[in-house]
C-alpha positions in Angstrom: 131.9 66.9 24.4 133.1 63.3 25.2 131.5 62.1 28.6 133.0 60.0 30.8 131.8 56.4 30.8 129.5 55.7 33.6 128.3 59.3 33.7 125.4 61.1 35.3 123.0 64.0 35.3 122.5 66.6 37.9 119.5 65.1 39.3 120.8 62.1 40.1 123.9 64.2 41.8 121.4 65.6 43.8 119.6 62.4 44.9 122.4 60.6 45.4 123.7 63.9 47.6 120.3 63.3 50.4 121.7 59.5 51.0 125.3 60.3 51.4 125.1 63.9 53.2 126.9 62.2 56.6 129.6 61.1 54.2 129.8 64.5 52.7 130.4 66.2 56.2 132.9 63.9 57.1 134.8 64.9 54.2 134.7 68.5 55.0 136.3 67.6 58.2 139.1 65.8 57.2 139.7 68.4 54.6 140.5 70.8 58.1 138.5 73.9 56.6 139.1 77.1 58.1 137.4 80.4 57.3 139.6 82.2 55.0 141.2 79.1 53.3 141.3 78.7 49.3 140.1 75.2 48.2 139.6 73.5 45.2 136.8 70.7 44.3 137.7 68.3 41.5 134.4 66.7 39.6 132.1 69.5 41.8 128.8 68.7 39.1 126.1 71.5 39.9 128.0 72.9 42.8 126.3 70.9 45.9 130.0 70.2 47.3 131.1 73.6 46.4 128.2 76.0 47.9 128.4 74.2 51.7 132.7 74.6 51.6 132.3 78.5 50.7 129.7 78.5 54.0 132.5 77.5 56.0 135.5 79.9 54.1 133.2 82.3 54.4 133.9 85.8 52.4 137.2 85.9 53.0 138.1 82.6 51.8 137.9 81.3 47.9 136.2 78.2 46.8 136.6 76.8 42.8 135.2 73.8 41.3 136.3 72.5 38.1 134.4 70.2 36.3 134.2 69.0 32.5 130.6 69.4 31.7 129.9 72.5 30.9 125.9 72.1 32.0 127.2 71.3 35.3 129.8 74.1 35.4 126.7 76.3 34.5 124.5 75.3 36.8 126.6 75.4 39.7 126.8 79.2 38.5 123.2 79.7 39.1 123.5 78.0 42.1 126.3 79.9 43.7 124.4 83.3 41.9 121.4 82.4 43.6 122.6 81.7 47.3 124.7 85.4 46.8 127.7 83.2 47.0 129.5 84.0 43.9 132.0 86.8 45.6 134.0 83.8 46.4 132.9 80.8 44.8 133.3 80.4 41.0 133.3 76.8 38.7 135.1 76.3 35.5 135.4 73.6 32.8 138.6 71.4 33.3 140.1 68.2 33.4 140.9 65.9 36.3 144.0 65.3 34.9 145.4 68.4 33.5 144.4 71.2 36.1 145.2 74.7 34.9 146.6 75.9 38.2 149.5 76.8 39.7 151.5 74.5 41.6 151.2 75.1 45.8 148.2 77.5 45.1 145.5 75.8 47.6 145.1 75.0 51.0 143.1 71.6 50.5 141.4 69.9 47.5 138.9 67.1 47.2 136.9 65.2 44.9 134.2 63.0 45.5 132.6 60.2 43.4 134.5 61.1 40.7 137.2 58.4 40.0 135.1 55.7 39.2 134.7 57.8 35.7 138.5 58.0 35.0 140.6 56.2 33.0 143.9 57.5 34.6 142.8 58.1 38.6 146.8 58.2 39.5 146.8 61.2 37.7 144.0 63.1 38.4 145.5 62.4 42.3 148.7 63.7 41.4 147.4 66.9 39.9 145.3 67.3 43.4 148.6 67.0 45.2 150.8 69.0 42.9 148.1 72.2 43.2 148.2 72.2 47.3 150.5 73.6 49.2 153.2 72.1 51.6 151.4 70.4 54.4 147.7 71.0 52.7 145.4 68.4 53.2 144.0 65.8 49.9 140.3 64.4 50.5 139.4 61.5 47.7 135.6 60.0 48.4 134.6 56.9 46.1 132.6 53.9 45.6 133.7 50.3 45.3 131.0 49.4 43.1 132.4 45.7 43.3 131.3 45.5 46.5 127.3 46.3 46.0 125.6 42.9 47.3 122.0 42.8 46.9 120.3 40.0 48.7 118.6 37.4 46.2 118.1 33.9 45.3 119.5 34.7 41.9 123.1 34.9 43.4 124.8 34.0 40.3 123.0 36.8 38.2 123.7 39.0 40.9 127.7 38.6 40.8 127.6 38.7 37.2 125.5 41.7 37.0 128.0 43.5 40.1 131.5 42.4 38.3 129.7 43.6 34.9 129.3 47.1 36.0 132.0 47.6 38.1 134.2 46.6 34.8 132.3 47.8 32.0 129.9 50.2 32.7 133.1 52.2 35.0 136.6 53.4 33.6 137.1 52.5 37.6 134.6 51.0 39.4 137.0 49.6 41.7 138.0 52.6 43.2 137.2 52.5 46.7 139.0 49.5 47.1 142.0 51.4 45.1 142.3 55.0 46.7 144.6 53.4 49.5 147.2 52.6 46.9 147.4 55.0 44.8 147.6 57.4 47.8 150.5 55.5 49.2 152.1 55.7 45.7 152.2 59.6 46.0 154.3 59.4 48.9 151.7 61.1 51.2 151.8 61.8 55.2 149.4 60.8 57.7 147.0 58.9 55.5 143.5 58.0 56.8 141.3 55.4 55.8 137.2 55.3 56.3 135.0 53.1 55.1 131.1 53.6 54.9 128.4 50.6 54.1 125.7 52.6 52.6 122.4 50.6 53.4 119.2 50.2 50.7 115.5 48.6 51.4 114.1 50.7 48.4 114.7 48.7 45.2 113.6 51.4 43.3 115.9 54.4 44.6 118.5 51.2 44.5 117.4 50.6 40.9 118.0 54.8 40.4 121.1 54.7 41.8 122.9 51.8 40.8 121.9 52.8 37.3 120.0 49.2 37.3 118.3 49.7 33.9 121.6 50.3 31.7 123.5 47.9 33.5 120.7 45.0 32.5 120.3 46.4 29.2 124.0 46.2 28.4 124.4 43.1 29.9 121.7 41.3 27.7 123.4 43.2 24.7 126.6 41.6 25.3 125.4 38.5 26.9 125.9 38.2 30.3 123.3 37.5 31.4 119.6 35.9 29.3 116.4 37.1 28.7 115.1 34.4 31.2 117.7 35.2 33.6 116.5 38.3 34.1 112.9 37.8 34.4 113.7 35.3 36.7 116.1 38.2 38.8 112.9 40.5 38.3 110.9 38.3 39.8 113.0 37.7 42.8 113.7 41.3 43.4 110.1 42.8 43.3 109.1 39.8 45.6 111.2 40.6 48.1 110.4 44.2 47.4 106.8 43.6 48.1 107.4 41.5 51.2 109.5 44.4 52.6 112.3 42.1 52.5 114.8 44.0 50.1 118.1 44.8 50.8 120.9 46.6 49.3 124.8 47.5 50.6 127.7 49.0 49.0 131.0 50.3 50.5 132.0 54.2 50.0 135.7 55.1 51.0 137.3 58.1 51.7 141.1 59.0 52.0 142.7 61.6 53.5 146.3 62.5 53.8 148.7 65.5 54.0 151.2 67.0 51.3 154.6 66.5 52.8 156.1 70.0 53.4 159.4 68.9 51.2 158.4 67.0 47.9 
């Protein structure tokens, strides 16, 4: 199976699910859950996003995930099978892009973290849109990866090193910064905007999450950056790191808005 560029393993889903947990919940609340309701989660990985929404369904609601790694699709199986969940929670492999639903069949979708991967974002939104009904609610949460700033003397290797994985290491890495648009472009209702600085003094779990290693490892392949420039950014870094000085930000988004009832 071809993986989309910029992709990653369940553990780090998992990691990276502890930091942004407040984000998360916010995103369940814009979504407007309600016990009963049928929801679908686009890019759901091992099933973190999809086991808390059935929680708040409950039995008489229906909660799918779809994503296109089968090893995620089967873990968030076990998962679900585990919690005693899986009366009304179930995960299949699918695309973004080409959802195999029905038209009007849900009462709100999300998808969170998952555009950065994708080539085509417009149309993995319009799929979302075109599978809720009339009046449903839409809940995209992404990164701008453009916008991690990591304090350091090395500021030149640093913007090299943030424009380089934003546009090489992502189909999208923009996204954040994008979601607005492209939201606006599907002629949605009552659009809302939130923006979340997400805080690191850890350069190790921000060397984890940021994906530090390929992104330095690429970038010496295709010469961004030297050999000496990145000792020199090492140095800086674990110096700071030492002196408890380190520090991290990068901006998460997340878009709300409703289907109109007449499209």
């Amino acid at each position: 199976m071809q993986k989309n560029k910029g992709y990653v393993d369940a553990q780090y889903l998992n990691t990276a699910a502890k930091l942004l947990e407040p984000i998360k919940h916010r995103s369940y609340e814009l979504m407007r859950i309600e016990p009963g309701q049928t929801i679908l989660d686009v890019g759901c990985g091992p099933g973190i996003d999809t086991i808390e929404i059935a929680q708040l369904v409950g039995e008489t609601g229906y909660v799918i995930g779809i994503d296109q790694d089968p090893e995620m699709v089967s873990r968030a199986d076990a998962y679900a099978i585990k919690l005693g969940l899986n009366g009304y929670v179930e995960h299949r492999i699918s695309e973004a892009g080409a959802l195999e639903f029905e038209s009007d069949q849900f009462d709100t979708s999300r998808s969170e973290r998952l555009f950065m991967h994708l080539l085509d974002p417009e149309q993995a939104l319009s799929e979302m849109v075109r599978v809720v009904k009339p009046k449903g609610w839409i809940v995209v949460v992404d990164s701008d990866w453009g916008s991690l700033s990591i304090d350091t003397t090395e500021i030149e290797v640093e913007r090299r090193l943030a424009r380089f994985r934003a546009e090489k290491i992502l189909n999208n890495g923009y996204s954040g910064r994008r979601l607005y648009r492209i939201f606006r472009e599907q002629g949605l209702n009552e659009i809302i905007v939130e923006t979340f600085p997400i805080q690191a003094t850890d350069l190790k779990l921000l060397r984890y999450l940021s994906r530090q290693d390929e992104v330095e490892k690429k970038a010496i392949e295709q010469n961004i950056i030297t050999q000496h420039e990145l000792q020199r950014w090492h140095y800086d870094l674990e110096q700071a790191d030492r002196g408890k000085r380190f520090f991290a930000s990068l901006n998460i988004s997340i878009v709300a808005a409703r289907k109109p009832k007449v499209r």
